[in-house]
Each structure stands twice: as structure tokens, then as C-alpha cells.
C-alpha positions, 0 to 999 in steps of 0.5 A: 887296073886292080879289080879292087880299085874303082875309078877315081871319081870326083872329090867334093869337098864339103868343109874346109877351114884353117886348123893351126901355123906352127914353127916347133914341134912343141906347138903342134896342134892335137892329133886329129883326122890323118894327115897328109904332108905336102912338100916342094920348093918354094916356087913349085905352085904348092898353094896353089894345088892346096887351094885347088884341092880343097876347091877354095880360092884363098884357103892357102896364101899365093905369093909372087914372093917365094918362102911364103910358108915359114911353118907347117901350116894345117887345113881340115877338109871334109870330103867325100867321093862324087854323087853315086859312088855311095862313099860316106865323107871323110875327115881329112888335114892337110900339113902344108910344109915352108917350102926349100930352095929358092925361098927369101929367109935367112939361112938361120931360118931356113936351118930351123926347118930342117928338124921341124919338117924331120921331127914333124915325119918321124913322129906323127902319129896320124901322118898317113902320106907325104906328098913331094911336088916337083915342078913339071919344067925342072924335073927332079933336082937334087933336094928333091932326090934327097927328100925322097931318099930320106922318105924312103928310109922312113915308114910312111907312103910317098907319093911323087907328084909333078906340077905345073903340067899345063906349062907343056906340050903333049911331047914334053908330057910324054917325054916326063913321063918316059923320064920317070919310068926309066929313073923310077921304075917302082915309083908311080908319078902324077902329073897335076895342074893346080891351075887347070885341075888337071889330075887332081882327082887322080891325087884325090884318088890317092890320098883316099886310098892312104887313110886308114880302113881304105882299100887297097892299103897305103903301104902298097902307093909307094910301090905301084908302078907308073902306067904306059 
């Protein structure tokens, strides 16, 4: 572990509101707080993590129904690290982005993302990391690889991060893991459960390291390397 790297302590999260839905980038809300951009497919648990981050059980909708999030849907949270580890509290927004893939809407709509979701990475001034979730059971699909390609050409920090953990075996687990590594070997995944809280601190962890001032910087989370 860095020497300039505490623990990742528990977050508490002391406020958490609704900011603002948009569906065109003229209609984004005033820059405000850094923003963290979370994506994934439509079925990939996404509301649920938001909710489990923000520690509110119906800050995000869940749905049965894919596609719920037709826009970029905004959250301002106030945080701060866990008792004792003397962190003053921060003013974070998360960017809740419609989901791809399996999601009911028409083709027209589902087209209309494309540039709002694009438009939305390539411009923001306060966007300070963009998280893809993949689903843990399905693995990386080729939307999924094609986002973080296109991540890459962009100066943002990205930080992969894999769901739905609780769903498998300590063997799966590892064997995601070993998989990651051998694909990714200068790409660090988490592994988190919205519905257990498991590695949500860790995220936590990650998301304080993007905002500006943090140590170390946000450029180097893209590139650390996965632990054994």
C-alpha cells in the first residue's frame, strides 16, 4: 500500500438531496461541487449502489423495470470520512447517467443519449471521475469495452467497478478477479454490493482520492494496478 495512502475509513454521509433531471445539455444544472459520472446497463443494480452510497433507501428509484433513468439525473451529497480520521466534510454530486442495453425505450431515445451522455464527459468542467459498473455474473460485454475505450481517449480518471458480488461464490470471486488481472493488467477493478455494502467504502475511498486537493491525485486511479 502507497505510504500516502490511509485506510479507506467509513464514509458518513451527512446530506443528500436531488439537484436536478436533465435529457439536453442546455439544460444542465450550474456547475457546483465535482461530479462523479456513474454508468452501466440498464439491469446492472446502479440505483441501487446510488442508494447504498448515499446511505438513503429511496434517494435513486429502483425498478423492476430496466430504463428507468432517461436523463442524467444529479445527487448533492455531503460527506466526510468516519470518527477519528479528522477529514473535514466534503461536498460531492453524483451524475446518475440512463442506463444502455437492455433498457425499455425506443431506439429514437435511446439514440438521444449518446450525445447527452458524450456532450456531458467531454465538457464538464467539474466532472472529476466516471465510474462504469459491470454486472459481476456477466463480466465485461462489448458496450462496456467500448465505453471504457472511448474513456480512455478522454482526460477524465475511470474507475471500473464490478457489482452485484453478493451473487457469487468465494471461487467465482477470485476466478473474476484472476480475469481482470489477465485482461486489465493496468486497470484496478472493484468488486462492490449495493445490496450488502460490500466494497462501498473502498469506492468511497476512491471517489475522495478524485476530488480536487485530494492525495494522491486522480490522474494516477486509472492507472493503479489491481492487488493479488
Amino acid at each position: 500500500m502507497p505510504h500516502d495512502r490511509a485506510p479507506d475509513a467509513p464514509v458518513q454521509v451527512h446530506a443528500a438531496a436531488f439537484v436536478a433531471e436533465t435529457r439536453t445539455l442546455a439544460s444542465l444544472p450550474p456547475v457546483g461541487p465535482p461530479e462523479i459520472a456513474i454508468a452501466g446497463r440498464s439491469n446492472v443494480g446502479k440505483s441501487t449502489l446510488l442508494n447504498r452510497l448515499a446511505g438513503r433507501n429511496k434517494l435513486a428509484r429502483t425498478s423492476k423495470t430496466p430504463g428507468r433513468t432517461r436523463g442524467i439525473v444529479f445527487y448533492d451529497l455531503r460527506v466526510g470520512a468516519g470518527a477519528g480520521h479528522g477529514a473535514e466534510p466534503r461536498e460531492v454530486r453524483l451524475a446518475d447517467l440512463p442506463g444502455f442495453g437492455y433498457a425499455q425505450v425506443s431506439q429514437a431515445e435511446r439514440g438521444s443519449w449518446q450525445p447527452l451522455i458524450e456532450g456531458y464527459t467531454e465538457r464538464r468542467p467539474t466532472l472529476a471521475l466516471f465510474v462504469v459498473l459491470v454486472d459481476a455474473r456477466r463480466g465485461l460485454a462489448a458496450e462496456e469495452t467500448q465505453l471504457l475505450e472511448w474513456l480512455a481517449t478522454l482526460v477524465v480518471p475511470v474507475q471500473l467497478v464490478f457489482t452485484k458480488v453478493d451473487k457469487l461464490s468465494a471461487g467465482e470471486r477470485g476466478a473474476l478477479r484472476a480475469s481482470v488481472r489477465a485482461s486489465s493488467p493496468g486497470r484496478r477493478a472493484l468488486f462492490v454490493s449495493g445490496q450488502t455494502g460490500d466494497g462501498v467504502d473502498e469506492l468511497w475511498g476512491v471517489i475522495l482520492r478524485s476530488l480536487p486537493g485530494a492525495v494522491p491525485a486522480a490522474a494516477e486511479i486509472a492507472g493503479r494496478q489491481e492487488p493479488a
